[in-house]
Structure formats: structure tokens, C-alpha cells
N, CA, C and O atoms as CSV, one atom per row, in Angstrom:
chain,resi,resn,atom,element,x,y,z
A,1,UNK,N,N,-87.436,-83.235,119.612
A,1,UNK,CA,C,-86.967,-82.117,118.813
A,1,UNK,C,C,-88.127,-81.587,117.980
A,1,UNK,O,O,-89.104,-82.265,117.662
A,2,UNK,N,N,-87.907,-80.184,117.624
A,2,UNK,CA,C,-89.121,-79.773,117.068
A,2,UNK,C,C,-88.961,-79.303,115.807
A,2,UNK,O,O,-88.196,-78.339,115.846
A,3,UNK,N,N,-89.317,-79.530,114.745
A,3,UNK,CA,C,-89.104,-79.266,113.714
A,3,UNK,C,C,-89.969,-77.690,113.307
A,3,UNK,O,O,-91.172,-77.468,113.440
A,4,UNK,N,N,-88.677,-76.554,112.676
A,4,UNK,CA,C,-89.707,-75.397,112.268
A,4,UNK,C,C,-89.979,-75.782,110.492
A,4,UNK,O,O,-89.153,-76.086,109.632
A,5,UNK,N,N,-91.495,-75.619,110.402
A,5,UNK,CA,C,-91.672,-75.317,109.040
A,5,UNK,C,C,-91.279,-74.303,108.220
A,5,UNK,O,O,-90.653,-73.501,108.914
A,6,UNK,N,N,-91.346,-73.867,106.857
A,6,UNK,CA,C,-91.018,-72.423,106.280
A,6,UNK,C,C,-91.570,-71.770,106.276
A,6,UNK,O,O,-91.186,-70.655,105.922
A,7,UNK,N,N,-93.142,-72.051,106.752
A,7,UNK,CA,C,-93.941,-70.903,106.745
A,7,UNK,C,C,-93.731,-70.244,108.266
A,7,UNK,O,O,-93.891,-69.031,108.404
A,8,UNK,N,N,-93.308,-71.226,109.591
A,8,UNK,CA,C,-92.925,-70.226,110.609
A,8,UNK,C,C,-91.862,-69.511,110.758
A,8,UNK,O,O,-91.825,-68.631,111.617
A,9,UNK,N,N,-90.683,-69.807,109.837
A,9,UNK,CA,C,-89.870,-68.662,109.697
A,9,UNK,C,C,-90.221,-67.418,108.579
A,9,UNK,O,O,-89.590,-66.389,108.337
A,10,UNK,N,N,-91.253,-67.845,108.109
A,10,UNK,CA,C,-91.891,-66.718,107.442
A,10,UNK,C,C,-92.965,-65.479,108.514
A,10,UNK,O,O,-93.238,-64.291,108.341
A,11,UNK,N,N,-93.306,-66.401,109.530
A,11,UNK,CA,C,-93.893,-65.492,110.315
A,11,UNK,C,C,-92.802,-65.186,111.088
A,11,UNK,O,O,-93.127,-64.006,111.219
A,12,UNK,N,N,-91.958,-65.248,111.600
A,12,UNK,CA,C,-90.847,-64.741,112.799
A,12,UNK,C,C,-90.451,-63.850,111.891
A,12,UNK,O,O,-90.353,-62.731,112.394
A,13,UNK,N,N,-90.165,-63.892,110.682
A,13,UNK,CA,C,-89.484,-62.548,110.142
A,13,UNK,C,C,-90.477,-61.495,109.734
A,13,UNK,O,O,-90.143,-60.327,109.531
A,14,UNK,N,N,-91.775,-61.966,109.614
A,14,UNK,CA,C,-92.801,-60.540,108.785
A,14,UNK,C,C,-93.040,-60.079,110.085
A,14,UNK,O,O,-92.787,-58.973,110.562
A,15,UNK,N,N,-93.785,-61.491,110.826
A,15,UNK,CA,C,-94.705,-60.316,112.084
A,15,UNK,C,C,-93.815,-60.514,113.462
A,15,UNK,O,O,-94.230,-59.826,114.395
A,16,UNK,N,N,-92.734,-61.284,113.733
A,16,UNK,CA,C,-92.468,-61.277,114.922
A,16,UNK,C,C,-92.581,-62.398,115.886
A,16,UNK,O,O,-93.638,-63.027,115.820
A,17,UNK,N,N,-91.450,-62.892,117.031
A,17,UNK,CA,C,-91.753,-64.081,117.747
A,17,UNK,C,C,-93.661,-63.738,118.946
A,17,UNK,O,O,-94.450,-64.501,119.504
A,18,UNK,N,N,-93.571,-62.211,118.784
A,18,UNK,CA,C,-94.681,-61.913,119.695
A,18,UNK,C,C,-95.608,-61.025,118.860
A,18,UNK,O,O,-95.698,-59.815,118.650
A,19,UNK,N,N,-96.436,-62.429,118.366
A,19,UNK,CA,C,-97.893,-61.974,117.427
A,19,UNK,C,C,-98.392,-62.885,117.699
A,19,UNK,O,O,-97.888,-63.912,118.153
A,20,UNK,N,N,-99.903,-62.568,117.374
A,20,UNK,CA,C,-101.257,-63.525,117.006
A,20,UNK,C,C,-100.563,-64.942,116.657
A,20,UNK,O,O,-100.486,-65.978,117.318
A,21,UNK,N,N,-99.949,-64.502,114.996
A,21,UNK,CA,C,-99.885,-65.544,114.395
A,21,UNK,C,C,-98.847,-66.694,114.728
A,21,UNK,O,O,-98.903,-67.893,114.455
A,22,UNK,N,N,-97.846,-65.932,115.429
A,22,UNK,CA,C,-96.428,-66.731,115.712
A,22,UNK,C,C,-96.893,-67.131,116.939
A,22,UNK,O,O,-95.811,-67.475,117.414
A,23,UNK,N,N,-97.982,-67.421,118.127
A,23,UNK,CA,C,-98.520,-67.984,119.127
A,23,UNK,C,C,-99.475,-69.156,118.466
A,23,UNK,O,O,-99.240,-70.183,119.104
A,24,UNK,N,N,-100.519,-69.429,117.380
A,24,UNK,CA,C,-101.196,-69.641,117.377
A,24,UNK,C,C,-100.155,-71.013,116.083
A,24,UNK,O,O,-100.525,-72.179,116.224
A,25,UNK,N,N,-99.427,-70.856,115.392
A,25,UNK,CA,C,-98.861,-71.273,115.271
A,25,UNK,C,C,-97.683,-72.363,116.107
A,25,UNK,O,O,-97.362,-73.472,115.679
A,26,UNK,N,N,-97.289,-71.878,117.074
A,26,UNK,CA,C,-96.943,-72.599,117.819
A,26,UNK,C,C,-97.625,-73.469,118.705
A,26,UNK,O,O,-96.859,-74.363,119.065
A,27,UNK,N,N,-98.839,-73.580,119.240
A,27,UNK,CA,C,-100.321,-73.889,119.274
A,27,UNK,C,C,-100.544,-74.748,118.443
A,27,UNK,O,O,-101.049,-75.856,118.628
A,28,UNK,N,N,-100.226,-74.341,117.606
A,28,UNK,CA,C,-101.268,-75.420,116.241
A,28,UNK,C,C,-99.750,-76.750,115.976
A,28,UNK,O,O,-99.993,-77.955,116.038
A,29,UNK,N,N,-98.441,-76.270,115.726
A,29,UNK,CA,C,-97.394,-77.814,116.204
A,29,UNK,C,C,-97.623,-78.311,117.526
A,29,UNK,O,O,-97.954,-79.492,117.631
A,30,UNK,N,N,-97.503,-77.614,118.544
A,30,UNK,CA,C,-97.572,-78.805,119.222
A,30,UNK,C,C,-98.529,-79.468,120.391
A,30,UNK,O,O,-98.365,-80.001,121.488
A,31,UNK,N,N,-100.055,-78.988,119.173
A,31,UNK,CA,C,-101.185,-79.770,119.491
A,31,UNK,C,C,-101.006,-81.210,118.385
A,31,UNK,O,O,-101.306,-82.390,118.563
A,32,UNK,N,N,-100.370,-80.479,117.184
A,32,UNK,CA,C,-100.489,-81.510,115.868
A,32,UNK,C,C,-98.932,-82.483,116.779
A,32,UNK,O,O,-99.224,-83.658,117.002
A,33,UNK,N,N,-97.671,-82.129,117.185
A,33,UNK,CA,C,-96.991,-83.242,117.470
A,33,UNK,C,C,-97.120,-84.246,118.508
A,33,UNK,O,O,-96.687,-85.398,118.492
A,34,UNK,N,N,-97.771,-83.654,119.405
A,34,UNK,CA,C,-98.086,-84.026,120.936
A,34,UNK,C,C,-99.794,-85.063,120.546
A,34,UNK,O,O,-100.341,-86.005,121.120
A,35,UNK,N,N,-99.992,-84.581,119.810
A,35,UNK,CA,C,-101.605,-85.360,119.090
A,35,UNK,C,C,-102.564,-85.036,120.921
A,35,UNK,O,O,-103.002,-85.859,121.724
A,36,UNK,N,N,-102.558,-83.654,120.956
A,36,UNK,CA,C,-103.320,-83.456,122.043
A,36,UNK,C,C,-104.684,-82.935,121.396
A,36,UNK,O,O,-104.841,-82.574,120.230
A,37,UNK,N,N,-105.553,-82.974,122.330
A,37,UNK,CA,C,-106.382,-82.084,122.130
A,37,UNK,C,C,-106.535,-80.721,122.461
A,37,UNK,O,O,-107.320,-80.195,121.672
A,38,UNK,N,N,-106.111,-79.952,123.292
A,38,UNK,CA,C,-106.003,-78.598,123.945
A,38,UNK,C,C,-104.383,-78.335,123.478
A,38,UNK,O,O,-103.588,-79.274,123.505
A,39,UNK,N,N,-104.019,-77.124,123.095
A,39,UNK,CA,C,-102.715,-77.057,123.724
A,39,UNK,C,C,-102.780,-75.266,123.317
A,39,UNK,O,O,-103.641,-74.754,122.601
A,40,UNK,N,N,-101.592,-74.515,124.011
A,40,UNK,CA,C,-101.910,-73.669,124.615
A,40,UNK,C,C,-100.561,-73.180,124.331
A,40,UNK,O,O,-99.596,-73.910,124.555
A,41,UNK,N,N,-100.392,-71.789,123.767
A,41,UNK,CA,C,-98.602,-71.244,123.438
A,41,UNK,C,C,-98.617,-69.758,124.146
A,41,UNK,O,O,-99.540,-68.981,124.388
A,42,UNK,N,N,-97.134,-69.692,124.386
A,42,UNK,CA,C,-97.546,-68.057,124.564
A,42,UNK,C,C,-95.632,-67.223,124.306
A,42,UNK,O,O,-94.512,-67.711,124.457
A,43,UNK,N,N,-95.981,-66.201,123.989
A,43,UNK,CA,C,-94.654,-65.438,123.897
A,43,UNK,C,C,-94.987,-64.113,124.140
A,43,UNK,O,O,-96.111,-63.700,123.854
A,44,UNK,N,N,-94.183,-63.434,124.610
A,44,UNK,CA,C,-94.053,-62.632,124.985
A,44,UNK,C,C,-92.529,-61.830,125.146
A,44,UNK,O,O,-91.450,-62.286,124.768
A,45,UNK,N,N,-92.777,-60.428,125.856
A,45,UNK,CA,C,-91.518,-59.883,126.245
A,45,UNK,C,C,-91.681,-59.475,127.585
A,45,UNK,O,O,-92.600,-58.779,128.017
A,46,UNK,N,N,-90.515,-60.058,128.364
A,46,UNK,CA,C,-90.995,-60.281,129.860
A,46,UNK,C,C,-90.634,-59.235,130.535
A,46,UNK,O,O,-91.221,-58.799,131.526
A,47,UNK,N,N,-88.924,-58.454,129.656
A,47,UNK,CA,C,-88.566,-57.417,130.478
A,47,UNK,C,C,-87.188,-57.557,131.007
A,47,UNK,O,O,-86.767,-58.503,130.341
A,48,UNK,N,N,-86.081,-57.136,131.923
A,48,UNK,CA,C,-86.598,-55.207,131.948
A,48,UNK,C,C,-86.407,-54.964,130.834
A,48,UNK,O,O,-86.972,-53.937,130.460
A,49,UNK,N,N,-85.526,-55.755,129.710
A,49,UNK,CA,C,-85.048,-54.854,127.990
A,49,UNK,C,C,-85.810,-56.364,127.303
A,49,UNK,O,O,-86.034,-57.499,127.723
A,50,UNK,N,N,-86.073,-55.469,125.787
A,50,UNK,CA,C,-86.201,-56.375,124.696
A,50,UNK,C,C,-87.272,-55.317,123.960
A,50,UNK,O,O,-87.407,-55.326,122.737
A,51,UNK,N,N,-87.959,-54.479,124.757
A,51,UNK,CA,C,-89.102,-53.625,124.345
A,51,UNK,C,C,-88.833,-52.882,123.116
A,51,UNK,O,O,-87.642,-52.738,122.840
A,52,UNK,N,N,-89.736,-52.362,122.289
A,52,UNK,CA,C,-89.224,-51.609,121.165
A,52,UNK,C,C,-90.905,-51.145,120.681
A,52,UNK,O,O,-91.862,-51.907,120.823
A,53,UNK,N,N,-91.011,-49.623,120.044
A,53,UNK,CA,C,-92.261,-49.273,119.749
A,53,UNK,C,C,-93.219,-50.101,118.904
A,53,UNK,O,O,-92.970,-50.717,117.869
A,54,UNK,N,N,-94.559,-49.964,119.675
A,54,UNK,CA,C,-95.335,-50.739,119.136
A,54,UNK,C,C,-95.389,-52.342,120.049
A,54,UNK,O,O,-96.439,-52.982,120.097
A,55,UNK,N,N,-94.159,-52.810,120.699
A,55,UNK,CA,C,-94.057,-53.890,121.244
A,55,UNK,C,C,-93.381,-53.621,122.418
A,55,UNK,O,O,-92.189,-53.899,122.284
A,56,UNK,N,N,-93.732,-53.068,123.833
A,56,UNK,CA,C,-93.419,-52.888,124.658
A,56,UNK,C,C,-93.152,-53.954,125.889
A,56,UNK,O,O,-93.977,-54.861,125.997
A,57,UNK,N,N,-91.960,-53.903,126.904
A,57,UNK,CA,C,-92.349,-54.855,127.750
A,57,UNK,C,C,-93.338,-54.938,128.251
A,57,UNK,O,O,-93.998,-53.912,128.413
A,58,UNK,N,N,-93.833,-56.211,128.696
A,58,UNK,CA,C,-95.060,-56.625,128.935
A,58,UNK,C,C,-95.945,-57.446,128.072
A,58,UNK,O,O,-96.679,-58.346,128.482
A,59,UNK,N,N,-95.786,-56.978,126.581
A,59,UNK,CA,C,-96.693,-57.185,125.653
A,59,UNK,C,C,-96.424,-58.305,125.335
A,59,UNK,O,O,-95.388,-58.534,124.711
A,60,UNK,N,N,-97.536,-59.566,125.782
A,60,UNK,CA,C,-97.638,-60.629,125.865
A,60,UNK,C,C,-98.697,-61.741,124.287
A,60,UNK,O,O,-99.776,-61.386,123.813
A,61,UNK,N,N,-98.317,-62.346,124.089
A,61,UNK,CA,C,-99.581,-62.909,123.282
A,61,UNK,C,C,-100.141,-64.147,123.992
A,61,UNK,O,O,-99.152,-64.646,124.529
A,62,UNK,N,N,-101.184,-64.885,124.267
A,62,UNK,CA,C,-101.357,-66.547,124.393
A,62,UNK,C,C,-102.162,-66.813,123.270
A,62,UNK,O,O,-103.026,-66.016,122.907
A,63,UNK,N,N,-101.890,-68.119,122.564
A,63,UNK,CA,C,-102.790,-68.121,121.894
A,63,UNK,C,C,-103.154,-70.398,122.520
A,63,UNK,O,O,-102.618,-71.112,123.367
A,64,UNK,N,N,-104.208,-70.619,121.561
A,64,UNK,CA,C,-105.122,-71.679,122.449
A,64,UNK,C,C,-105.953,-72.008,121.129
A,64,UNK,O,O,-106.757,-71.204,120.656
A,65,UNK,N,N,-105.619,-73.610,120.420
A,65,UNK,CA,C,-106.417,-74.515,119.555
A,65,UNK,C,C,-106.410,-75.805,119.607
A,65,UNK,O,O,-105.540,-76.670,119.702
A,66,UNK,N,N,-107.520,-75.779,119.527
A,66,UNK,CA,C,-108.619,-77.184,119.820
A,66,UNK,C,C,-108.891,-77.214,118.504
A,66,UNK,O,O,-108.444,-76.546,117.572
A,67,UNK,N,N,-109.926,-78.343,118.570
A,67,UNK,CA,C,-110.440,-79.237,117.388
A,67,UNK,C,C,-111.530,-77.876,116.935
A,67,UNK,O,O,-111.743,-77.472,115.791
A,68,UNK,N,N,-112.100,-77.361,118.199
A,68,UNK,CA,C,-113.241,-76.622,117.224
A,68,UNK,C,C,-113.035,-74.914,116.750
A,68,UNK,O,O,-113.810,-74.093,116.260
A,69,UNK,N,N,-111.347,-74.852,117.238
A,69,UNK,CA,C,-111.054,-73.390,116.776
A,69,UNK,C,C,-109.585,-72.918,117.660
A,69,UNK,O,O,-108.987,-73.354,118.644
A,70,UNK,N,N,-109.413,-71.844,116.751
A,70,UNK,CA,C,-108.065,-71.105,117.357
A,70,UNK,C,C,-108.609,-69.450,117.680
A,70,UNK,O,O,-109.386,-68.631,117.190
A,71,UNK,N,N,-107.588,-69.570,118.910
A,71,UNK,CA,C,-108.124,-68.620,119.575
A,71,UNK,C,C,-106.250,-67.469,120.191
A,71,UNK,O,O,-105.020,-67.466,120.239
A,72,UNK,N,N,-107.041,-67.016,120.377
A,72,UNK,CA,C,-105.181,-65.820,120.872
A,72,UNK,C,C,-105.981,-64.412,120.997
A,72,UNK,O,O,-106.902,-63.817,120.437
A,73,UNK,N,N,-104.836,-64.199,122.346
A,73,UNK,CA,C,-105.149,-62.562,122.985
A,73,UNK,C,C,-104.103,-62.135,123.243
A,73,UNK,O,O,-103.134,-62.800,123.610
A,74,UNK,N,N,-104.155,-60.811,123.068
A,74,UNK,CA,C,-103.096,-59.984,123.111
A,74,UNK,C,C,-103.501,-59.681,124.862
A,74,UNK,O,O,-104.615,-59.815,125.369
A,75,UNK,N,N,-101.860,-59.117,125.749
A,75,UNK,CA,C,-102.107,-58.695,127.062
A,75,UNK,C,C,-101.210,-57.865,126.767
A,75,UNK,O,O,-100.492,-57.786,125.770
A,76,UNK,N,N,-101.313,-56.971,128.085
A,76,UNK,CA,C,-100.017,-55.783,128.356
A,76,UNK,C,C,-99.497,-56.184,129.596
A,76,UNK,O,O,-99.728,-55.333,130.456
A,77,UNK,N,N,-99.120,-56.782,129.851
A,77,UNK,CA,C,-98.669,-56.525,131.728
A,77,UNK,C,C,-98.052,-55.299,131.555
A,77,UNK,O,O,-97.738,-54.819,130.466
A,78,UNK,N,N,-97.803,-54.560,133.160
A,78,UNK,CA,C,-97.069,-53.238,133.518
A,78,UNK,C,C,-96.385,-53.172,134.254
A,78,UNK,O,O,-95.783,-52.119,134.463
A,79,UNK,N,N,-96.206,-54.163,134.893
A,79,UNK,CA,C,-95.591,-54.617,136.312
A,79,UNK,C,C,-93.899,-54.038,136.413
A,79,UNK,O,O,-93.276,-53.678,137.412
A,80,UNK,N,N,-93.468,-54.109,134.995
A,80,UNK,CA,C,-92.145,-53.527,134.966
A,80,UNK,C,C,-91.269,-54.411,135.634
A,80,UNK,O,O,-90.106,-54.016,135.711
A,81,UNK,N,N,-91.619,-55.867,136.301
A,81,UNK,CA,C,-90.725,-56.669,136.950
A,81,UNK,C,C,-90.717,-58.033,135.918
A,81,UNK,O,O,-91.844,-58.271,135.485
A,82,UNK,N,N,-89.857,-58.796,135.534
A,82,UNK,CA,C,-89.675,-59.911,134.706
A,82,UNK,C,C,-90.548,-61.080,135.485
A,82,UNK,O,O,-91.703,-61.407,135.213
A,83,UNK,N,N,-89.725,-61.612,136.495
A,83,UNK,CA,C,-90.427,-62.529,137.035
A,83,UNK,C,C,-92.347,-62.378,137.085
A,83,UNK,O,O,-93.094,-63.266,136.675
A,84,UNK,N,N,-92.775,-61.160,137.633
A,84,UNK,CA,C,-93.879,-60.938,137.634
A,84,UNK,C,C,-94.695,-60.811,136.196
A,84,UNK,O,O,-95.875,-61.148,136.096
A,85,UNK,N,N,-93.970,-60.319,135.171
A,85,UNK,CA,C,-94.591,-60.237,133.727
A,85,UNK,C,C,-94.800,-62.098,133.654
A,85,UNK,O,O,-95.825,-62.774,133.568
A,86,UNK,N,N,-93.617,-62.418,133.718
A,86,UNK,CA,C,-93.554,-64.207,133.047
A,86,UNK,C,C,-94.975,-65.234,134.166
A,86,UNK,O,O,-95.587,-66.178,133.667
A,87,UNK,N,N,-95.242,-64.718,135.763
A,87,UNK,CA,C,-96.373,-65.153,135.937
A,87,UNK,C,C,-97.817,-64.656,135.884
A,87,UNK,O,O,-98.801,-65.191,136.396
A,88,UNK,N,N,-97.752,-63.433,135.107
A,88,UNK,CA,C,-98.840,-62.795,134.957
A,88,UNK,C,C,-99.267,-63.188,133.338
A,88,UNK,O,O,-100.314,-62.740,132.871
A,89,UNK,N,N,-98.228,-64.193,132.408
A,89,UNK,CA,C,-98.853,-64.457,131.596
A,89,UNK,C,C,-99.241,-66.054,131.521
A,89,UNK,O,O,-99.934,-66.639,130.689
A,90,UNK,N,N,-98.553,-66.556,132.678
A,90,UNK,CA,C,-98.712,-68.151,132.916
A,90,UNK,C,C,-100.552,-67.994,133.535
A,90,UNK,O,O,-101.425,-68.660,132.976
A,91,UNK,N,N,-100.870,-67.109,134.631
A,91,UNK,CA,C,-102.231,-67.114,134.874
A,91,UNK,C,C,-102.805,-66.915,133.864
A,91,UNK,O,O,-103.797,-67.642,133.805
A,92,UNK,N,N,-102.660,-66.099,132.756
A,92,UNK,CA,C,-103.753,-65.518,131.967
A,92,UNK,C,C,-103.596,-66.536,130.763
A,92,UNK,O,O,-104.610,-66.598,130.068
A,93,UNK,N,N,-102.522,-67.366,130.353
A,93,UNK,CA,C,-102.804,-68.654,129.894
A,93,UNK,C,C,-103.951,-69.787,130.798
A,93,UNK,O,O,-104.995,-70.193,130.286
A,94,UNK,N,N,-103.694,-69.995,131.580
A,94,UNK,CA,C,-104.328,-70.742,132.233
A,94,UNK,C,C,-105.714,-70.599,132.259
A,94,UNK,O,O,-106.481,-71.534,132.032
A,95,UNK,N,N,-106.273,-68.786,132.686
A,95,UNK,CA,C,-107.192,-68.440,132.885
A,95,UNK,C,C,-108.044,-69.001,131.394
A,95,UNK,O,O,-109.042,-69.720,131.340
A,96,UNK,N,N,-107.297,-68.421,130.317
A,96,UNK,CA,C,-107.958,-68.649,128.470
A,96,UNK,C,C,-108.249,-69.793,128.577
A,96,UNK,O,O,-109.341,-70.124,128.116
A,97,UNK,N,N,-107.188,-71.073,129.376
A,97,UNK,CA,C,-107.634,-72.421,129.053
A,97,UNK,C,C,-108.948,-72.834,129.821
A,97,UNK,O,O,-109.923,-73.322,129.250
A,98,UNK,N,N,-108.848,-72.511,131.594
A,98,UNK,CA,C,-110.377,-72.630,132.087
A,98,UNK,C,C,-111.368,-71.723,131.543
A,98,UNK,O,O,-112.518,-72.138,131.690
A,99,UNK,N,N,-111.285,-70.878,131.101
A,99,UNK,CA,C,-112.181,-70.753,130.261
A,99,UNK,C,C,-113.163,-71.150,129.428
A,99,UNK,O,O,-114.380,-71.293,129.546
A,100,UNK,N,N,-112.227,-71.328,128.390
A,100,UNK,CA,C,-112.461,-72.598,127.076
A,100,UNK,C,C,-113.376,-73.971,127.549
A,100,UNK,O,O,-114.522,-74.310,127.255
A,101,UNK,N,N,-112.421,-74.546,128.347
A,101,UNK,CA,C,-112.987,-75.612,129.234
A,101,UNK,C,C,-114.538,-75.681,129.889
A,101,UNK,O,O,-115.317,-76.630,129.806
A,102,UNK,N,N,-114.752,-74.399,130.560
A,102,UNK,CA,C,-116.043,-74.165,130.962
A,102,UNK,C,C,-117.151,-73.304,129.943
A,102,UNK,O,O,-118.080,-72.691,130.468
A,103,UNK,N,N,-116.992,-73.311,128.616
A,103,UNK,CA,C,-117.321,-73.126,127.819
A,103,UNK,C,C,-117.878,-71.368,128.009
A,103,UNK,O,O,-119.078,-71.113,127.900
A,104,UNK,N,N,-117.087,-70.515,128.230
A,104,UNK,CA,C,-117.323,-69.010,128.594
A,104,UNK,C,C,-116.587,-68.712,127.421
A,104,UNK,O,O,-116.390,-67.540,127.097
């Protein structure tokens, strides 16, 4: 079970389940519960509804912290298909993590 702190329901209500901070945050529990070293979050809106200005379907966050830093990117997918948004942000997680890994 995962326990939310008050400061992440402080971010779900200012900035949103799909921000920087509400990825990098989620990132940062459950690297700290899991006692990993890598760990890797992502949210998004996959589609066809949930979109709203400023936060359109597609608009994805991952974010990614390690011992020597936190890291998060914003994506757009366009694909307009759910299934395809939800693996177009599983690669581009993945991609951030080999990344990282190969030190690029």
C-alpha cells in the first residue's frame, strides 16, 4: 500500500495528476519505498476524453530519479488512439531510462 503525503495532495490539486512535479514526485516515493536506485513514473492522458486546454490528449509527463538527480519531460503524443498514446509513453519512459543508463 502506498501511502500519499500532504504535500502530494497539495500538488494534485495546484498543478495536476499530469505535471513535472506530480511525476517526479511519484518517482521520488517509490524509489524512497522500493529503496531502488532508478525508478521511473509517468502520467499522462491517454485519450479519446479527459483532454482539457492547455492539457490535451496525449500530453504525457515521465519523470526519472536517481541518487544523482531528478529528471522529467514533457511529450505530446497525437496518435489520437489510447492504446497507442499508453505505448508511446511506455517507449519514451524506457527510452529516458536507457538513456540515463548510457550516460547521454
Amino acid at each position: 500500500m502506498c501511502r500519499v503525503h500532504q504535500s502530494s495532495w497539495d500538488t494534485l490539486n495546484t498543478k495536476g495528476a499530469v505535471s513535472r512535479q506530480t511525476v517526479l514526485e511519484m518517482a521520488r516515493g517509490i524509489r524512497e519505498s522500493m529503496k531502488a536506485d532508478i525508478s521511473v513514473s509517468v502520467s499522462g492522458i491517454a485519450g479519446p476524453g479527459g483532454g482539457m486546454p492547455g492539457k490535451p490528449v496525449g500530453t504525457t509527463w515521465i519523470g526519472l530519479v536517481t541518487e544523482e538527480g531528478e529528471f522529467a519531460q514533457l511529450f505530446h503524443f497525437s496518435s489520437g488512439d489510447r492504446e497507442k498514446n499508453k505505448a508511446l509513453a511506455v517507449d519514451a519512459a524506457l527510452q529516458l531510462l536507457l538513456d540515463y543508463l548510457q550516460n547521454e
